[in-house]
TIMARPA-505442 format. One line per 10 residues: number of its first residue (from 1); their letters; for each residue x, y, z of C-alpha. Coordinates in Angstrom, 3 decimals, always signed. Layout:
REM TIMARPA-505442
NUM> a> X/Y/Z; ...
This chain:
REM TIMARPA-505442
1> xxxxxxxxxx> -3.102/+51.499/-61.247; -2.330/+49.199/-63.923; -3.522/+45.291/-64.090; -1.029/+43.006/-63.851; -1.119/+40.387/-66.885; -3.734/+37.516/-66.216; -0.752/+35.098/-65.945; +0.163/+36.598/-63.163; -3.300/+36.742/-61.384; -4.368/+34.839/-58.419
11> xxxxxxxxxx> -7.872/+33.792/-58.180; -8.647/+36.505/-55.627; -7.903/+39.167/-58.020; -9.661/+37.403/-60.781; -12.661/+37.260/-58.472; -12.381/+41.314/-58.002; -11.926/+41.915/-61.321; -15.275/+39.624/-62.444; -17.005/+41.797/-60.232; -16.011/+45.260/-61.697
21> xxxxxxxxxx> -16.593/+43.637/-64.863; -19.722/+41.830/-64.521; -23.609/+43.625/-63.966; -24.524/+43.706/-60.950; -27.100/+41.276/-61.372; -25.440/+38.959/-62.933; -23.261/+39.413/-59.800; -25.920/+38.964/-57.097; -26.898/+35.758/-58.901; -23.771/+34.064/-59.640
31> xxxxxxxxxx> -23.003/+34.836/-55.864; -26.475/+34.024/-54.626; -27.433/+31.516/-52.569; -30.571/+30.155/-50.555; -32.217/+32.167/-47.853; -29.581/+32.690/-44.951; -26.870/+31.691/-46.936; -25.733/+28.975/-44.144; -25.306/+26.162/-46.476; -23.262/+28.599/-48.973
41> xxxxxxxxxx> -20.770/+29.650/-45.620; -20.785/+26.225/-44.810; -19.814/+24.675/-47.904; -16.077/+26.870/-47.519; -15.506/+26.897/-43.750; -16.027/+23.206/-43.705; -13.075/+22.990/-45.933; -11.068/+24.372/-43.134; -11.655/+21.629/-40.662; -9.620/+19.320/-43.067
51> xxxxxxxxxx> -5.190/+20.408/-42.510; -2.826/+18.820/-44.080; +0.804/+16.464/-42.833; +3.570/+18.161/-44.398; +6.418/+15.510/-45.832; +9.821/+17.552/-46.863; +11.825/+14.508/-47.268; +11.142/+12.659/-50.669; +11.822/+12.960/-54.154; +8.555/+14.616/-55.590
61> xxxxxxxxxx> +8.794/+17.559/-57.905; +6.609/+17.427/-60.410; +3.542/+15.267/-59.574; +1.015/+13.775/-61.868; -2.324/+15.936/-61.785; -3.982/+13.879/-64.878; -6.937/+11.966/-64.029; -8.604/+9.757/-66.001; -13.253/+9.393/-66.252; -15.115/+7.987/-68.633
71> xxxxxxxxxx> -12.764/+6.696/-70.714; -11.466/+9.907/-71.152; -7.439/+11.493/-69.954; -8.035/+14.464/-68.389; -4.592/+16.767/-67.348; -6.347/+18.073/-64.370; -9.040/+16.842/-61.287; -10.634/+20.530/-61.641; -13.427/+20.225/-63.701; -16.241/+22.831/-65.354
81> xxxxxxxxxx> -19.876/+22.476/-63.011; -23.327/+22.505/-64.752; -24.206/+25.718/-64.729; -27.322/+27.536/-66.039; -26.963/+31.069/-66.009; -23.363/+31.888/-67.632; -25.485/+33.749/-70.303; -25.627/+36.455/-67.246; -22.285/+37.548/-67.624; -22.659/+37.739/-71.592
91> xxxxxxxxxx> -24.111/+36.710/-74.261; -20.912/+34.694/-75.575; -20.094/+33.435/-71.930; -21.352/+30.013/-72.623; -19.449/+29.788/-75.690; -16.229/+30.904/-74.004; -16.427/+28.340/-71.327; -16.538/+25.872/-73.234; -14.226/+27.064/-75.347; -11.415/+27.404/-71.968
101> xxxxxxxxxx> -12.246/+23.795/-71.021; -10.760/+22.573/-73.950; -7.984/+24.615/-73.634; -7.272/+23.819/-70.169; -7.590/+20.458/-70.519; -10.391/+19.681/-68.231; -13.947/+17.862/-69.004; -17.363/+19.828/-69.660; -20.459/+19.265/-67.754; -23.589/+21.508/-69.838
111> xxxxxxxxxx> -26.703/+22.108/-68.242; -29.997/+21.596/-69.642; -30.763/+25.044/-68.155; -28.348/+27.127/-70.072; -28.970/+28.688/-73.591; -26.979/+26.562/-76.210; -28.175/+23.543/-77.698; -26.490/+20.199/-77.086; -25.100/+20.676/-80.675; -23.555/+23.978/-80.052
121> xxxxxxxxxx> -21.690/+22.865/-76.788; -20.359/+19.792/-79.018; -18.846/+22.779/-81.601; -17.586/+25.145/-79.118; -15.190/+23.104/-77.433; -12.723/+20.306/-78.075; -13.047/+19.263/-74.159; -15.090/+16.216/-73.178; -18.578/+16.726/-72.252; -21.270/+15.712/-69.702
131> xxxxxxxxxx> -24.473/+16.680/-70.366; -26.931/+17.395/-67.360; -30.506/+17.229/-68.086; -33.305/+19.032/-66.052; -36.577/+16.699/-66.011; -38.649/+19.389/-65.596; -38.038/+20.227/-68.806; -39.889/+17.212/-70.072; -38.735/+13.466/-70.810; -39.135/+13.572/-74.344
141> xxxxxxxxxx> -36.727/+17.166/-74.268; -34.089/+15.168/-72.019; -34.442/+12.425/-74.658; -34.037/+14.541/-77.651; -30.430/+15.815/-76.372; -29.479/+12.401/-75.017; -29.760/+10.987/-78.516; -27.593/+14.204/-79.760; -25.188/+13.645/-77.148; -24.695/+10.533/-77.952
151> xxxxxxxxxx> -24.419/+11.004/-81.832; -21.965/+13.750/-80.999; -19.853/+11.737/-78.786; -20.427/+12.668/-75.482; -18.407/+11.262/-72.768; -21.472/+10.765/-70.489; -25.188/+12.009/-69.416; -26.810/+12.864/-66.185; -29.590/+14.475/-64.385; -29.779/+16.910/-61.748
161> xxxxxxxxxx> -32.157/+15.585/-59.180; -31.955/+18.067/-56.180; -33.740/+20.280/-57.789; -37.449/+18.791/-56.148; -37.700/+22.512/-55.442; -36.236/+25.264/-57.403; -33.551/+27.211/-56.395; -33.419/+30.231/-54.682; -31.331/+33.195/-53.989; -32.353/+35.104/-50.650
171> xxxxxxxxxx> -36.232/+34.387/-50.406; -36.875/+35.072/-54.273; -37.041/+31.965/-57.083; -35.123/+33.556/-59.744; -36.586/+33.022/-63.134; -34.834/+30.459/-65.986; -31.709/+32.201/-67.351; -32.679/+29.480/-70.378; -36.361/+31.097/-70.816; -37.262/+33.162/-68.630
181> xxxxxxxxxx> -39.991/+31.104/-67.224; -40.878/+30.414/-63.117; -38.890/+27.634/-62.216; -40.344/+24.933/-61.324; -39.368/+21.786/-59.270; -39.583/+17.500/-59.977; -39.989/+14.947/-58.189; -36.992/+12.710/-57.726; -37.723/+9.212/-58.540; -35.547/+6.253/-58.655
191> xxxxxxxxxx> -37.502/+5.338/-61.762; -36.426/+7.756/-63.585; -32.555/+6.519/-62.981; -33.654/+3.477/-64.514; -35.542/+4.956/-67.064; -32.228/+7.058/-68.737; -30.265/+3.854/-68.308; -32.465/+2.533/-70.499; -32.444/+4.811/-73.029; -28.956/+4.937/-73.254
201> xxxxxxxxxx> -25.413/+3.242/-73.785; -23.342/+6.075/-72.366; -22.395/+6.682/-68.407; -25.187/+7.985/-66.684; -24.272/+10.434/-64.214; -26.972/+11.135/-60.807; -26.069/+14.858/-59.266; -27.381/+16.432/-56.117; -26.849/+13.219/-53.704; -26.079/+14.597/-50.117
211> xxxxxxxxxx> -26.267/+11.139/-48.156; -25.560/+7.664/-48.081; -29.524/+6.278/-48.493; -30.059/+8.281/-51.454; -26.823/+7.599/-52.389; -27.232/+3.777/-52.625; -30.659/+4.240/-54.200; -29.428/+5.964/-57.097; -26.682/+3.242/-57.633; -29.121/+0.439/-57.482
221> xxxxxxxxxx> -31.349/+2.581/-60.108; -28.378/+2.374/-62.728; -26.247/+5.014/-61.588; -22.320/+5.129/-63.130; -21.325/+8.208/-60.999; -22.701/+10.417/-58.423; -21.986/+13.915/-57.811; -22.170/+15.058/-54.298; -23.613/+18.162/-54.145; -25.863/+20.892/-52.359
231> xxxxxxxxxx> -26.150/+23.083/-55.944; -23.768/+25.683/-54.358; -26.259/+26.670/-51.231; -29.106/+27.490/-53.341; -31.418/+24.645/-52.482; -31.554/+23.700/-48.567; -31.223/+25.924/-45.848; -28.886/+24.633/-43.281; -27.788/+21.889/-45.410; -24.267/+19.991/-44.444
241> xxxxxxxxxx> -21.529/+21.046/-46.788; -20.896/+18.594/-49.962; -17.582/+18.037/-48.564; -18.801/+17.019/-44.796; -21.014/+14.362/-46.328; -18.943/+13.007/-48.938; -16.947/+10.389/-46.892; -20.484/+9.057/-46.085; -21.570/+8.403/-49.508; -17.532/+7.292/-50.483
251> xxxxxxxxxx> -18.294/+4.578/-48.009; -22.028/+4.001/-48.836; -20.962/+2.941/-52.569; -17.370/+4.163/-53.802; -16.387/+0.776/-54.177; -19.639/+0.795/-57.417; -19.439/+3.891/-58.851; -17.300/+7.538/-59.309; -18.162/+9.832/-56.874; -17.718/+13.580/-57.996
261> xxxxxxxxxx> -17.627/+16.554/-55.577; -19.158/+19.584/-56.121; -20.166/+22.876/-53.937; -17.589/+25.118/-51.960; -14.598/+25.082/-54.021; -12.353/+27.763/-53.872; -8.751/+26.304/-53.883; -6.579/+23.674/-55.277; -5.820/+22.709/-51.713; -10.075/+21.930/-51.513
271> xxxxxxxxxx> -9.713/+19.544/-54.429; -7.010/+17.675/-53.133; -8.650/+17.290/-49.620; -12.356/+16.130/-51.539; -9.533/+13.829/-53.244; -8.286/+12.637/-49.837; -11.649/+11.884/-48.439; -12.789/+9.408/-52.086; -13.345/+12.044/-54.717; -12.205/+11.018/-58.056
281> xxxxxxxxxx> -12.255/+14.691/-59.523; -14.695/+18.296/-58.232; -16.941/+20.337/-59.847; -15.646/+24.283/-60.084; -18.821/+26.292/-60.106; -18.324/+30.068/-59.264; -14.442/+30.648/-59.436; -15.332/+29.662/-63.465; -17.779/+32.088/-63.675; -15.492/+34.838/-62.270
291> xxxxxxxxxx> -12.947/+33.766/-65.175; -15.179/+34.221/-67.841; -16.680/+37.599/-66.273; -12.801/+38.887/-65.844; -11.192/+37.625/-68.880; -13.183/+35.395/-71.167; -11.749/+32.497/-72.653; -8.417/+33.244/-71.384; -10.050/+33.801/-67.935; -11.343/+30.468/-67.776
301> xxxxxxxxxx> -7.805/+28.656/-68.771; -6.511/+30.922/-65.868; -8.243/+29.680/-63.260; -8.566/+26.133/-64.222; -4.698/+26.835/-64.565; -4.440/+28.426/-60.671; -6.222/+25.477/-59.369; -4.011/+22.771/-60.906; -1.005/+24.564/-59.945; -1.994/+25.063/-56.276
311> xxxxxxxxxx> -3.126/+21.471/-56.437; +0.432/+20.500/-57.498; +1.986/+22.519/-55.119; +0.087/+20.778/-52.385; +0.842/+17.011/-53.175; +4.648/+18.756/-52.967; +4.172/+19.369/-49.711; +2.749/+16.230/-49.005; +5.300/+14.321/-50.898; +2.500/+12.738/-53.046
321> xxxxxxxxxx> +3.822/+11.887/-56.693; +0.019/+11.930/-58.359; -3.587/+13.003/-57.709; -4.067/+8.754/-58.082; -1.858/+8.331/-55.253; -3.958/+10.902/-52.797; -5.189/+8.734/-49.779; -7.125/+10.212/-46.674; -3.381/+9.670/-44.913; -2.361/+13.302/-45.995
331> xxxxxx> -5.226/+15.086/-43.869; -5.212/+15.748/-40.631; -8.919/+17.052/-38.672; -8.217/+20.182/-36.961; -9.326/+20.155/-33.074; -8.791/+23.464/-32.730
């Protein structure tokens, strides 16, 4: 049977396709997730609890998804996650991420742990970037590409701090996609908040945060924006989805800084309910990864694409004229 065009592709079909496409390695680790997988399930079904109050009656047709962080005018709330181990799928995978994110419209955020440089990120894509360092990989590394980021005009930097133990997938510690090296965790340390604020005039970003104490810590360290996140179920066991504990940290310091969701997105009706609940934008983390294991560059456009357009079709629904005008009023909790 013949494949329809990508254009005409949902995300499901995407996902099948990236599959097919994709080794099956690469496969069991994009998909992979800590031990039991609880926190992975968790992360999605927790998404369901969250329904939406359908409005009919109002003038909205064509809302506003453009959202605007650090500075920068973004046309959607869907952003590109940190992720390592895009090299998996291919050895130009990086490079055509990137590449989509520009296209789409969307903002960047490269991880320390994948293969290119900080300089090659910066001149494969015209989209804003976020770098994402790894201290593990030494202070005086994560320094090196903070000065490059900035020099290259980075829209902010960050660390990722769950990572006090390395990730997992099943009971096994995969090795670095970047090196090929054990993996190895570090400590986190308020210190070292303050010490990258220090060492630098652009945002600084704080991800893995899954609560209000450490949530308030890292803002009092320095922090410009926190990501909520439980790095996709590959970390804790058990864990409460992102999205269960985001209201908690929205109310522990949203009023300071940005607060970013990322884990468990599937759907542009998920971004619109992290929106609802004090998200300014998500993270997409796997659905990218099956665009660029489908269709490349084009793949990635296409999903970042299917995203914003289910997003608009939700604030439709809603009668919501713009992602800035999404308040908590739109959800309802489901008591089923």
């Amino acid at each position: 049977m013949q494949e329809k065009p990508l254009s005409q592709m949902g995300l499901r079909e995407i996902r099948d396709i990236a599959r097919l496409r994709m080794s099956h390695s690469a496969w069991e680790h994009v998909m992979g997730a800590a031990e039991s997988r609880a926190t992975f399930r968790r992360n999605q079904k927790a998404f369901g609890r969250f329904l939406f109050r359908q409005r009919i009656f109002h003038d909205v047709t064509d809302p506003d998804t453009s959202v605007e962080l650090f500075g920068r005018r973004l046309t959607t709330p869907a952003f590109i996650a940190p992720i390592g181990s895009f090299s998996l799928i291919g050895d130009r995978a990086d490079h055509q991420v990137a590449e989509g994110a520009g296209l789409a419209g969307t903002m960047l955020f490269a991880s320390h742990a994948a293969k290119p440089t900080v300089q090659e990120w910066a001149e494969a894509t015209s989209a804003p970037i976020v770098f994402m360092a790894y201290l593990n990989r030494g202070k005086e590394d994560t320094l090196k590409c903070v000065r490059q980021a900035e020099s290259l005009g980075y829209a902010a930097v960050g660390i990722t701090m769950d990572t006090i133990q390395p990730v997992k997938i099943g009971d096994e510690v995969p090795l670095s996609t970047k090196d090929g090296k054990p993996r190895k965790g570090y400590p986190a340390s308020a210190k070292n908040i303050e010490w990258l604020k220090s060492e630098t005039s652009l945002p600084v970003v704080i991800k893995g945060i899954m609560g209000s104490e450490d949530a308030r810590i890292a803002v009092n360290a320095g922090a410009d924006a926190l990501i909520v996140s439980n790095h996709g179920g590959r970390i804790l066991d058990f864990n409460r989805a992102a999205i269960e504990v985001l209201p908690e940290v929205v109310a522990a310091v949203g009023d300071k800084v940005t607060v970013l969701l990322d884990s468990g997105i599937r759907s542009g009706g998920d971004i619109v309910k992290a929106l609802a609940l004090g998200a300014k934008a998500v993270l997409v983390g796997r659905p990218i990864a099956w665009g660029v294991g489908a269709a490349g560059v084009q793949g990635v456009v296409r999903v970042v694409d299917i995203l914003t357009e289910q997003i608009k079709r939700v604030l439709i629904l809603t009668g919501v004229g713009a992602v800035s005008e999404i308040t908590e009023s739109i959800l309802i909790q489901d008591q089923a």
